[in-house]
N, C-alpha and C positions, 0 to 999 in steps of 0.2 A: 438445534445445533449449538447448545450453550456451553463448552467444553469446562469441562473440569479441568483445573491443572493439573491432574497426571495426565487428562487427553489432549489439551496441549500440547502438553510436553511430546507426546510419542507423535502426534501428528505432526511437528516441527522438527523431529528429529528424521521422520521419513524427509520432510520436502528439504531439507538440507545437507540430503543423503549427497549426492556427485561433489556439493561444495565441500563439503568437509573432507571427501576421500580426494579432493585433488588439491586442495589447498590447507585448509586449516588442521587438519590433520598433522600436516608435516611440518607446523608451526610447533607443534610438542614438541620433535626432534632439534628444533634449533637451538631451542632453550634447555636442553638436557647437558647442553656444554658448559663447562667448568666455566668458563671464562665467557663477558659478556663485549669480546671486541668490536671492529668495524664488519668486521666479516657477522657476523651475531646479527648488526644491524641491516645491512645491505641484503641478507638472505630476507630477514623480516620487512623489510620494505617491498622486495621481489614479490614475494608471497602475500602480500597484503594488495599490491596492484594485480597481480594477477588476476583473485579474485574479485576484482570489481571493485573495493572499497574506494577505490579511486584517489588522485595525487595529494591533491589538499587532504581530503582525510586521515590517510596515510601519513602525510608530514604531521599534521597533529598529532598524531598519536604517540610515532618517536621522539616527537621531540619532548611531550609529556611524560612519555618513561626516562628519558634521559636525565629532565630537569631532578624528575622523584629519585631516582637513584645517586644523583648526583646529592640531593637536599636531604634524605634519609641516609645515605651510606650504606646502599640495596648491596649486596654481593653475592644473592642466592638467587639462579636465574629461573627457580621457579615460583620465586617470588614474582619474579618484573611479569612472569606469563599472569598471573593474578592479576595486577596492576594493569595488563592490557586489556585484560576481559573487560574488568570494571571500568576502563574506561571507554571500550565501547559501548558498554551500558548507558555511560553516561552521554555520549553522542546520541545516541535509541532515546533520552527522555526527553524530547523535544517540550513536551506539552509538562507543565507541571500539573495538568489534573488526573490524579491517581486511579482513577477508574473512566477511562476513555470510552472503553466499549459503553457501559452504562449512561454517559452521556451521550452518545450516539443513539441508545436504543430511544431517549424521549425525545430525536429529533418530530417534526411533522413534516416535513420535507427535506427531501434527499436528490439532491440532482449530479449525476454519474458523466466524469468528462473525461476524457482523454484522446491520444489521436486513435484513428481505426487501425482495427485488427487487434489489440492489446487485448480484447476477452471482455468489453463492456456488458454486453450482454446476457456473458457466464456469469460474469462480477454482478448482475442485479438480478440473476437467479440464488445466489448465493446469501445476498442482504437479505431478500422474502426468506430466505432460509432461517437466518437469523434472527428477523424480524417477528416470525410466526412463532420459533421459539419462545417468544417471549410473548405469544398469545396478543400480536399486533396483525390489526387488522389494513390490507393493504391496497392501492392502487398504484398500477405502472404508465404513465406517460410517454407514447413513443415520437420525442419530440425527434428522434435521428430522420426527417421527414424528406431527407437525400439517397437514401438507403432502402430500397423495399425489402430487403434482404433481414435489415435489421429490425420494423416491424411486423414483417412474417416472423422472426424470430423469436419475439418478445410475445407474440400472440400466442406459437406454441408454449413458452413458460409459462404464462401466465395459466393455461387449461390446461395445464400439466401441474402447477403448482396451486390454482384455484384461487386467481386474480383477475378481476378486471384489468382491461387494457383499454386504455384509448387513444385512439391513434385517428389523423389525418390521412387520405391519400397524399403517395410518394410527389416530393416537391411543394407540399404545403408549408403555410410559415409556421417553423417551431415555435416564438412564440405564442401562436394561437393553439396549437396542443396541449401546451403546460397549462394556458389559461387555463381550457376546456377542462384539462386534468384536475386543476386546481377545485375548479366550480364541481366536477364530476364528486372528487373526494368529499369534500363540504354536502353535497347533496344523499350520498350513500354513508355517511357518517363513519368514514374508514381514521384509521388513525396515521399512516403512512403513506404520502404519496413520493414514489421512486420516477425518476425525470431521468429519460434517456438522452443524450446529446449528441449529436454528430460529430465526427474528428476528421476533418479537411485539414491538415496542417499546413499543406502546397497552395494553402488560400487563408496564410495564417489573419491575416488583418480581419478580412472579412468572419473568419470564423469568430475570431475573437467579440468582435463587435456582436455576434448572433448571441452570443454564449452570455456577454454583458445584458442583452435584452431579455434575454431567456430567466436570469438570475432576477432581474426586474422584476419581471411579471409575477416569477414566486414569491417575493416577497410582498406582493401586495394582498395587505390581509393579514401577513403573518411575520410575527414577532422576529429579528434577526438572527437572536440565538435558537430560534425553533428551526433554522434555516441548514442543511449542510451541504458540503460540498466534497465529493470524493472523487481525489485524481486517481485513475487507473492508471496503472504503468508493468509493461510487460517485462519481466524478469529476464527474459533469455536476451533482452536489446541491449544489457547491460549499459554502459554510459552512452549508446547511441540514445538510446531510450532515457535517461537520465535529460540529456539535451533537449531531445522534445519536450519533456514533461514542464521541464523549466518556462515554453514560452507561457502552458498554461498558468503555471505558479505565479507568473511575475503578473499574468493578467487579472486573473481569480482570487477569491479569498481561500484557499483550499483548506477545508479543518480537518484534511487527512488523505493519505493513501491507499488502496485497495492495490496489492500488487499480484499480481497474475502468472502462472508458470512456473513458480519459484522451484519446485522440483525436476524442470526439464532444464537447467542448468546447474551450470557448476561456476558460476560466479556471482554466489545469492551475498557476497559481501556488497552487492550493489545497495542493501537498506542500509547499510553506515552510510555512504555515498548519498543516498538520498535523504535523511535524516540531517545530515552535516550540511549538504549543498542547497537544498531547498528549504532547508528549519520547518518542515512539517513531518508530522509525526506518521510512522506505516500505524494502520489499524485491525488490517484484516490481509492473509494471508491464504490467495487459493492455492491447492495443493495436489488437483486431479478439477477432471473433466464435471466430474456430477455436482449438482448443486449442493451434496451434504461435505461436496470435499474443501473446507474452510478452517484454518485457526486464527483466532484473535489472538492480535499480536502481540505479545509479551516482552519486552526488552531482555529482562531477564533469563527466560525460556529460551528465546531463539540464542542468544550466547550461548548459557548452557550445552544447546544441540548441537552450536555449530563447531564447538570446541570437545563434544563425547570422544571418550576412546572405548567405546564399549566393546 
């Protein structure tokens, strides 16, 4: 699943099919006016909440085409739509390291958080996806040890996908899973091991604290930068799910996003929103149910898509 960028590109332009015909779409039309009044403004701010990019983003943005137009002497309004794109690009470059996915693929450890229900488990059928692409050999940790739901789940991928899994009985301590996983991987000479995690957010302290130890225990043995951490976060929550995501952010180290759904709404301007609000970077974008439906996330690309009049 290692997309080319034209497959990219078309796979980004389906999952930001509803956002674009109900919002960014109509962000063309505003700008097709002669004149860049307050009304110019307040439609594009409307339409930029709308879709999800959220308040603060959105005040960013106008207030940075305003300053440009103001400090250039812009009077062509499809000039200023350029100047917006690219500056949502510029909110999307969180990370200044220029090939993300490739420094994600020489992780050794991958440990998947976020609260329940977001698609964690879709989300670490989809990394093995990736990951095997790239001819990595894997093991899965089912440290969600609250959930039997979620280690019956992970069992089917993995014999569906042709992984080890190892897992505790439900109500075991996650981190003695991860350990096990840890030791399991080292002993069968895999190059990947993917670490499931629980998401109790209505028990955020205690989660958090679990998720602290969890991240411990993988680190022991192994190099910090070898280390990652991917927040999932579900797309159709738009800023409720933005809220949650945050207590993880503020608690974790997180070197990126995994977001989920992105094609069953119509408010995927939530990755500005999350990019701007959380300063971590989206990495990987699911876009259907099967584990080959994934694109790596492009800043570039996804503007592109979300902005097509095709």
């Amino acid at each position: 699943m290692h997309f080319s960028q034209e497959d990219g590109y078309e796979a980004t332009v389906r999952a930001v099919a509803k956002t674009r015909g109900s919002w960014f779409g109509k962000i063309h039309s505003v700008f097709r006016s002669d004149s860049l009044d307050q009304d110019t403004w307040d439609n594009v701010e409307e339409l930029l909440i709308s879709a999800d990019v959220g308040v603060l983003a959105t005040t960013r943005l106008i207030t940075l085409l305003k300053d440009r137009i103001e400090a250039e002497g812009i009077v062509d309004s499809e000039k200023v739509l350029q100047i917006l794109k690219q500056e949502m690009v510029n909110i999307l470059q969180v990370s200044s390291e220029s090939n993300r996915d490739k420094d994600m693929i020489s992780k050794e450890v991958v440990m998947v958080v976020g609260v329940n229900g977001v698609g964690k488990t879709t989300s670490i059928a989809k990394l093995i996806s990736i990951y095997q692409d790239h001819g990595k050999k894997i093991l899965i940790g089912a440290a969600d040890t609250y959930r039997a739901a979620a280690i019956d789940q992970l069992g089917i991928w993995g014999h569906r996908l042709g992984v080890d899994v190892v897992s505790h009985k439900e109500g075991s301590d996650p981190g003695a899973v991860a350990f096990d996983a840890i030791q399991a991987g080292k002993a069968r000479g895999v190059d990947v091991v993917i670490i499931d995690t629980a998401g109790r957010l209505h028990t955020k302290n205690n989660l958090m604290e679990e998720l602290s130890k969890v991240k411990r225990v993988l680190s022991t043995g192994h190099a910090e930068t070898s280390i990652a951490t991917i927040l999932t976060i579900d797309a159709t929550t738009g800023q409720n799910g933005l809220s949650q995501a945050r207590a993880f952010a503020e608690k974790l180290n997180c070197n990126g996003v995994f977001l989920t759904k992105l094609d069953g709404t119509s408010k995927g301007g939530v990755v500005v929103a999350i990019a701007h609000e959380l300063n971590i970077p989206v990495l990987y974008v699911g876009n259907g149910e099967s584990h080959k439906d994934v694109a790596i996330f492009n800043p570039d690309t996804f503007i592109k898509a979300l902005f097509a009049t095709e």
